[in-house]
DRENTOR-724787 format. One record per residue (C-alpha): residue in three letters; z negated, x negated, y. Coordinates in steps of 0.2 Angstrom, whole numbers, padded with zeros to 4 digits, always signed. Last residue first. Example, Ala and Ser with C-alpha at 12.3 -4.5 7.8 and 13.67 -1.06 7.14 Angstrom:
<nodes>
SER-0036-0068-0005/ALA-0039-0062-0022/
</nodes>
This chain:
<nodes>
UNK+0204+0140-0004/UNK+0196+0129+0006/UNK+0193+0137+0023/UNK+0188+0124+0033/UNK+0173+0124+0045/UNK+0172+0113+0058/UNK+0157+0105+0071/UNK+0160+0096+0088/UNK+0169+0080+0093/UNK+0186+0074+0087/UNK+0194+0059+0075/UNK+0178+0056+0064/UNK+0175+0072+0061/UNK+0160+0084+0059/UNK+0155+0095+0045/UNK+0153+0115+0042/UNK+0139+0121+0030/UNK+0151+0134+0020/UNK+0143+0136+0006/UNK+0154+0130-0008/UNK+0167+0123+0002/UNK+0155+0116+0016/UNK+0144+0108+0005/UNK+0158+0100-0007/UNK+0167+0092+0011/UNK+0149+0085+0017/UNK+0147+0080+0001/UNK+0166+0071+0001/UNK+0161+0063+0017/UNK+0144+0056+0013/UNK+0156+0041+0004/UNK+0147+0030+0013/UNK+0155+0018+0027/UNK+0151+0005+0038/UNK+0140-0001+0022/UNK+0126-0013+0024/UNK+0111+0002+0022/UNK+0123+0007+0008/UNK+0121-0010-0001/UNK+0105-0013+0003/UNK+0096+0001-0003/UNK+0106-0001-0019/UNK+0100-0018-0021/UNK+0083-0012-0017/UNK+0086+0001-0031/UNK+0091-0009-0043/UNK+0075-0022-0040/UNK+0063-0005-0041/UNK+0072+0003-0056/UNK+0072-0012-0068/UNK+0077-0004-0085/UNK+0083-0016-0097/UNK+0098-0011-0108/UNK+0105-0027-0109/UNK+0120-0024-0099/UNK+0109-0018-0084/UNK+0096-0033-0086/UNK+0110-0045-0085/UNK+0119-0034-0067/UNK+0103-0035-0059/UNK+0100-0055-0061/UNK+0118-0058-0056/UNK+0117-0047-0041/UNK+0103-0056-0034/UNK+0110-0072-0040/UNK+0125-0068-0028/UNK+0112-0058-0016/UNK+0102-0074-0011/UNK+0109-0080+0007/UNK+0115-0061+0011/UNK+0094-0056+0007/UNK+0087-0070+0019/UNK+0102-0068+0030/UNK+0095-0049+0036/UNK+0080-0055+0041/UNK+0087-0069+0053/UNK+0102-0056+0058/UNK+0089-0041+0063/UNK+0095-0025+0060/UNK+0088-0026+0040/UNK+0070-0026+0049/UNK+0074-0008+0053/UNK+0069+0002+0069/UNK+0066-0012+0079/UNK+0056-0009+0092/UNK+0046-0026+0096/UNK+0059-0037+0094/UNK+0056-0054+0098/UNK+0038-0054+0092/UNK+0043-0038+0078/UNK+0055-0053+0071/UNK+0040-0065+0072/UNK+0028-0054+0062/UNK+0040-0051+0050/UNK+0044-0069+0046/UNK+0024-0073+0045/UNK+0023-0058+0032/UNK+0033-0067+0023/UNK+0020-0076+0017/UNK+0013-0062+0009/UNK-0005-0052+0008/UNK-0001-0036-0001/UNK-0017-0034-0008/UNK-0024-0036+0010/UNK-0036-0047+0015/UNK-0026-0058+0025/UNK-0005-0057+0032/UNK-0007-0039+0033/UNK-0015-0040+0050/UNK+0000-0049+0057/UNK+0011-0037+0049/UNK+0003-0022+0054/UNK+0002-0030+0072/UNK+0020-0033+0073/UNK+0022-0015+0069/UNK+0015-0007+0084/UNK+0008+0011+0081/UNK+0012+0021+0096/UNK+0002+0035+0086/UNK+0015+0049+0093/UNK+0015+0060+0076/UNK+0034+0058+0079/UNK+0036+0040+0086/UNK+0024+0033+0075/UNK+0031+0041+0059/UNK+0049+0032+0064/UNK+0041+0017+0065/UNK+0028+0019+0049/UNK+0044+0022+0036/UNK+0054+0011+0044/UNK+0039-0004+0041/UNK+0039+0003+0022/UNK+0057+0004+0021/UNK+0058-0017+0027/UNK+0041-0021+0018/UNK+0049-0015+0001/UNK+0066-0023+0006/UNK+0061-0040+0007/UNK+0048-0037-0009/UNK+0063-0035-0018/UNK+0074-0048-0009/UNK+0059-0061-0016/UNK+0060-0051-0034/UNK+0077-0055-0035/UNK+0078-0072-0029/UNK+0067-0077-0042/UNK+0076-0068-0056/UNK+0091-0075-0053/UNK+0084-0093-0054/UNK+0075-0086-0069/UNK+0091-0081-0075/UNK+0103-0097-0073/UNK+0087-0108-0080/UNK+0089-0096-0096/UNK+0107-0097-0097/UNK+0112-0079-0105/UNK+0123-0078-0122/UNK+0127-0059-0122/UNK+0118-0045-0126/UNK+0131-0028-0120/UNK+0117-0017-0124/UNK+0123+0001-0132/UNK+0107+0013-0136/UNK+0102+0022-0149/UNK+0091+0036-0144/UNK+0082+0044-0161/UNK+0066+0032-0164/UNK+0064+0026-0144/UNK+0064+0043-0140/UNK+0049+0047-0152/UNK+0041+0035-0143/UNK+0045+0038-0127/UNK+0039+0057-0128/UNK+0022+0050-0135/UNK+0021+0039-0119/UNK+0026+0050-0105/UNK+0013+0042-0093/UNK+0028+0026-0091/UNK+0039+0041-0082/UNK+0027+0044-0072/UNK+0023+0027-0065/UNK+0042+0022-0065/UNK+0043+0039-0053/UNK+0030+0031-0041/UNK+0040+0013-0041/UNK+0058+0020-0039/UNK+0050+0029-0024/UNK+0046+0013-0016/UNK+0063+0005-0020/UNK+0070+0023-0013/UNK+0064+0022+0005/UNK+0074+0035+0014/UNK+0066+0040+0028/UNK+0071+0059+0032/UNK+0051+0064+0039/UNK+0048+0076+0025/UNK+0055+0063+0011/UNK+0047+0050+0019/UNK+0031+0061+0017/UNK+0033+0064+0001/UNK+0037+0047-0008/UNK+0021+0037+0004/UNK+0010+0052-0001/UNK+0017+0048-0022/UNK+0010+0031-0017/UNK-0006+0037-0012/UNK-0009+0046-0023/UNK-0022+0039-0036/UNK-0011+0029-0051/UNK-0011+0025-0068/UNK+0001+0016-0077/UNK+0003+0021-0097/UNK+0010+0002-0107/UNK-0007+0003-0116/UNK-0017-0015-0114/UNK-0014-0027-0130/UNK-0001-0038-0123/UNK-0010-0040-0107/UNK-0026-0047-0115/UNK-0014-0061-0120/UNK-0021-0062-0141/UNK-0035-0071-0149/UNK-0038-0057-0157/UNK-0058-0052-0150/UNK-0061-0063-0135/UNK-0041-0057-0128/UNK-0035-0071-0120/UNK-0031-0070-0101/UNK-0019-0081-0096/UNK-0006-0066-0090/UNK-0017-0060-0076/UNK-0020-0075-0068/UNK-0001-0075-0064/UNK+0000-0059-0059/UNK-0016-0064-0049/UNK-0006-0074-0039/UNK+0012-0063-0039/UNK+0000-0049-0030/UNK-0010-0061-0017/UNK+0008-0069-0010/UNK+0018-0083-0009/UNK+0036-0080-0016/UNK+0043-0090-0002/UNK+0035-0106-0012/UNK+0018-0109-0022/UNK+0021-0094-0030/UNK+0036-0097-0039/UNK+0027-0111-0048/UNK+0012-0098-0054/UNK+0025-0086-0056/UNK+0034-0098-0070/UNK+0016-0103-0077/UNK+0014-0085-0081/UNK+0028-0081-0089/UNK+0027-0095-0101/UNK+0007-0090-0104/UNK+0013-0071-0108/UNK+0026-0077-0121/UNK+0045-0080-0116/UNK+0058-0071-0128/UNK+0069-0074-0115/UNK+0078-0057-0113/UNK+0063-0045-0120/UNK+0048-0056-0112/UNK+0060-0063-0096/UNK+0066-0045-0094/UNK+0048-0037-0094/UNK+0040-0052-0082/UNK+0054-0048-0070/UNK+0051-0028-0072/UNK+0032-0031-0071/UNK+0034-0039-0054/UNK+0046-0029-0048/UNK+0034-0012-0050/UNK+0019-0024-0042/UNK+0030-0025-0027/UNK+0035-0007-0025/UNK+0018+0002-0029/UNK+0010-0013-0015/UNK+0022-0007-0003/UNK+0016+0013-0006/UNK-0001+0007-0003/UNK+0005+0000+0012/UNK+0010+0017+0017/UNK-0005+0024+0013/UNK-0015+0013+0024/UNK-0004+0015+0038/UNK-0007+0032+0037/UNK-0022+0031+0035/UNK-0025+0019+0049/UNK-0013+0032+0063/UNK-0024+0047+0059/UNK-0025+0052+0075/UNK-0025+0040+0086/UNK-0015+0021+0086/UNK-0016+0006+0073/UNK-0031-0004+0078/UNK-0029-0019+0072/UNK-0042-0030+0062/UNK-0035-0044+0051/UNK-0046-0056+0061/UNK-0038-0071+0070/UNK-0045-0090+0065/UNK-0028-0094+0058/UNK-0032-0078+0045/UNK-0047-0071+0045/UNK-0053-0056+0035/UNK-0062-0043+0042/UNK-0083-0041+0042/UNK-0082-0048+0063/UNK-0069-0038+0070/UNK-0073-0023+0059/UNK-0093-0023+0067/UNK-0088-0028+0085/UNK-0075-0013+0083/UNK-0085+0000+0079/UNK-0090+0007+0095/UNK-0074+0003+0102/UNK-0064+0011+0091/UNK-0075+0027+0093/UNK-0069+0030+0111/UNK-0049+0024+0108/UNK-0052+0042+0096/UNK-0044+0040+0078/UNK-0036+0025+0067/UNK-0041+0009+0058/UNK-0030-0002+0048/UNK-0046-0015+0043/UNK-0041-0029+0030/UNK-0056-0036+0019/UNK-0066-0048+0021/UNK-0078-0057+0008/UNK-0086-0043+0001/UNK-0076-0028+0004/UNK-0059-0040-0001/UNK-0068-0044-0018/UNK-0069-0025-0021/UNK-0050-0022-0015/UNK-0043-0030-0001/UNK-0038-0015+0010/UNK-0049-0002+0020/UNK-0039+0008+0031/UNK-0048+0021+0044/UNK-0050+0036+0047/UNK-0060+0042+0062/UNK-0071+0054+0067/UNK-0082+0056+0085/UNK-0095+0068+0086/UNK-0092+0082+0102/UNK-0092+0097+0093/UNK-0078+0102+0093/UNK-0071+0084+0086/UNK-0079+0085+0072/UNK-0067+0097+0066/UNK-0051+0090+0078/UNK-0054+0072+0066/UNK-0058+0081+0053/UNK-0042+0092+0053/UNK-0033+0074+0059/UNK-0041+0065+0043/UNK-0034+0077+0030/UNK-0015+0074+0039/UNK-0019+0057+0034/UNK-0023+0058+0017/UNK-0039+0052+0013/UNK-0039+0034+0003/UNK-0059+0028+0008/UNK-0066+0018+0024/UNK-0069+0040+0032/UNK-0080+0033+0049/UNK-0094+0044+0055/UNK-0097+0041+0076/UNK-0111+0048+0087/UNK-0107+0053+0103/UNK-0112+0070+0103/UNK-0126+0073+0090/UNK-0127+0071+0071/UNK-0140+0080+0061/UNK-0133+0095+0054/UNK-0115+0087+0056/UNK-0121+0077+0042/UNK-0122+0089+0029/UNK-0104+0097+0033/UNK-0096+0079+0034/UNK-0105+0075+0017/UNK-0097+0090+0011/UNK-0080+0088+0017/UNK-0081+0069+0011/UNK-0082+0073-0006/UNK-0068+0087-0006/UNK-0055+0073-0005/UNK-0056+0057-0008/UNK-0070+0048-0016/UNK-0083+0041-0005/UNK-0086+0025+0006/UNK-0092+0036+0022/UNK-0097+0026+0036/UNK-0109+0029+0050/UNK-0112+0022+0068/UNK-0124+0031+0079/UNK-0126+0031+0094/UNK-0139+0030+0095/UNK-0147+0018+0082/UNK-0149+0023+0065/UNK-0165+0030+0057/UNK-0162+0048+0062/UNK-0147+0049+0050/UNK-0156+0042+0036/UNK-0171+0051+0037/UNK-0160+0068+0037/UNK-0147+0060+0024/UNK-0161+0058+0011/UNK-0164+0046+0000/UNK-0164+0030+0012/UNK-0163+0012+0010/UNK-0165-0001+0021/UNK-0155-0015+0023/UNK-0157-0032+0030/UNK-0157-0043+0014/UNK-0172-0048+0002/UNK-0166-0037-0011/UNK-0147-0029-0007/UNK-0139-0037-0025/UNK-0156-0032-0035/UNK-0169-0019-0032/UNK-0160-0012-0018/UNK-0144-0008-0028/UNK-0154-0002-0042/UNK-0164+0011-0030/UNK-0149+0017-0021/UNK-0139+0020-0038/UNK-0154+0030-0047/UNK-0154+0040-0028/UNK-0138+0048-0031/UNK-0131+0055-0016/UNK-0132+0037-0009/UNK-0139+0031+0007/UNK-0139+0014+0016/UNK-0144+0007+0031/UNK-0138-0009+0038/UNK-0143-0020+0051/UNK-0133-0032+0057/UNK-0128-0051+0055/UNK-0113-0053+0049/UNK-0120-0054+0030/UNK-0127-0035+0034/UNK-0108-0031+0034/UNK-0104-0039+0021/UNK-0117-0031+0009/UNK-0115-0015+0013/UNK-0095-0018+0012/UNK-0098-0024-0007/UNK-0112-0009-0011/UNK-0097+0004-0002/UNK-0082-0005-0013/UNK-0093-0006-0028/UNK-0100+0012-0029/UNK-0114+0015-0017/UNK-0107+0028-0007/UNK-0115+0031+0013/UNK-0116+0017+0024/UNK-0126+0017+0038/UNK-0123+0005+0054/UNK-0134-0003+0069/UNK-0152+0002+0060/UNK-0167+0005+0068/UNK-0182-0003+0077/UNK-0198+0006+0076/
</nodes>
């Protein structure tokens, strides 16, 4: 009896999605779920018909695939995929290959990776961005783990990924857990831009007095220019939905408490361990946290009167501002994140190659840009750039726009609206541009207090003054 040429394991709208478009491209899927409830309503209705067989338990399941034997895990991070890994290890054989598609941490997938490794079964982790519609209809595939198992899977991401200019947004990031991490660090991106997003909306509905549908007919325009991308389009989409029940923007009647699963605060942490300074990306986890502290903003908001400097402000003049803002914004965001993965490359030795991050970021992705395109032509010419802001064509994008930049900063600031991610991209770029930082004095301050020595400018080697 003929078997299958992939299995699928989770059945929650991401796995059933990916299920379904993988068997669209003309394979043959199994599918198995810990609850079998889910497997049965899934085959009675959105896999009926299709070319996939369903399976309750993971024995049958594994012995119905094709040798070897391809398997995806769609389940939660974190101790779910330890115990499907420890069930189907009873089953699996050398050469066989299970794929981790969810948000696991990268060092988790390098202790699988060595687990399975022992005993000859292949593991990788990879990246699977575009959210349920993306699983559908194709989503972006960062993958990562054995050259060996790559190939095996490759026909099958190469032909379920998005498509951009006829190429799939497919790479193959390096060993290890080179797609995770990538994954995570886009994840990270995606914090930053959507933390920008809402600040700009924010000031235009406390500055402006602009309603949900003004704002969203602004973005909409914004969007069919640099600003291009998957996050600003749905921003806009967002902002028109009307509430069935008061009539009001949906938007206006969700809590103001963002949620979040990780990854971004990953992105924050291992920067931190790894020296990267990418503070427009930990601006956007810390805004998180701190907007999860509702009840203690509330009773701020009653006792903490604050001074605004509101003056008269010309509202072309500040969504003019605010435009280029949010552009430099996402600018910077890619530009720490893109640092963040060279410098991670080099020491967990992935040889990740950045122009292909970008070019596979250009579709499917929830970061999807179209400045993406620029990226991708800076890492053409200049394959090992440690910082976009190094290059002079990326760096002219942000100098051309930084007057209005400033301008829009500086409003927000004298009217007592926070906009953390937007400042401290500005900030970001004003120290990276600086010759000079006032690092000095700390290094002075460290060395009196505990005497941690410092270098000079004028002579080589390390000093220690005796201050007092």
């Amino acid at each position: 009896m003929q078997g299958s040429d992939v299995g699928l394991i989770g059945l929650a709208t991401m796995g059933a999605n990916l299920a379904l478009n993988i068997e669209d491209k003309g394979f043959v899927v199994s599918v198995y779920n810990r609850t079998a409830d889910k497997t049965k309503a899934f085959m009675e209705h959105r896999a009926k018909g299709k070319n996939i067989s369903a399976h309750f338990s993971l024995e049958d399941f594994v012995k119905y695939l094709n040798k070897p034997r391809r398997i995806i895990l769609m389940v939660k991070a974190g101790e779910a995929v330890d115990e499907f890994l420890n069930q189907l290890m009873v089953w699996l054989e050398p050469g066989d290959v299970v794929v981790d598609g969810g948000n696991s941490h990268f060092k988790d997938t390098e202790r699988r990776m060595k687990k399975l490794g022992e005993r000859g079964v292949h593991f990788m982790g990879v990246g699977i961005s575009g959210g349920e519609e993306g699983a559908l209809k194709g989503p972006c595939i960062m993958a990562g783990g054995p050259p060996e198992a790559e190939e095996l899977m490759r026909p099958i991401f190469v032909k379920i990924a998005a498509k951009v200019e006829g190429e799939a947004c497919y790479g193959y990031m390096g060993p290890g857990g080179a797609g995770h991490f990538v994954k995570m660090v886009h994840n990270g991106i995606e914090y930053a831009i959507m933390q920008a997003i809402a600040e700009v909306y924010d000031t235009f509905m406390t500055l402006l007095g602009l309603d949900a549908t003004s704002i969203s007919k602004i973005f909409a325009d914004w969007n069919a220019g640099e600003l291009n991308s998957f996050l600003l389009e749905i921003a806009s989409g967002v902002l028109t939905k009307v509430d069935e029940e008061t009539k009001m923007p949906l938007v206006e009647l969700i809590l103001d408490k963002a949620g979040q699963k990780g990854t971004g605060k990953w992105t924050s942490q291992t920067a931190m361990d790894l020296g990267v300074p990418i503070p427009t990306i930990d601006a956007a986890v810390s805004a998180r946290n701190l907007s999860s502290l509702k009840e203690e903003r509330v009773t701020a908001s009653k006792i903490i009167k604050y001074a605004a400097d509101v003056r008269h402000v010309d509202k072309p003049s500040l969504i003019n501002a605010a435009r280029s803002s949010l552009y430099c914004t996402m600018l910077i965001a890619f530009a720490q994140g893109m640092s963040l993965i060279f410098t991670a490359s080099k020491e967990f030795g992935y040889a990740t190659k950045l122009g292909d991050v970008a070019k596979i970021w250009r579709g499917g992705c929830i970061i999807r840009a179209r400045l993406l395109n620029m990226i991708m032509d800076v890492y053409s010419r200049r394959p090992n750039l440690t910082n976009l802001l190094l290059d002079s064509s990326y760096a002219k994008e942000l100098c051309d726009r930084q007057v209005e930049w400033r301008s829009f900063v500086s409003t927000a600031k004298l009217s007592g609206i926070p906009c953390p991610a937007i400042t401290s991209a500005l900030d970001y770029f004003d120290s990276f541009r600086r010759e000079r930082l006032p690092a000095n004095l700390i290094q002075a301050l460290r060395d009196r207090f505990g005497a941690h020595g410092y270098e000079r400018i004028d002579k080589p080697g390390t000093f220690h003054t005796e201050w007092v």
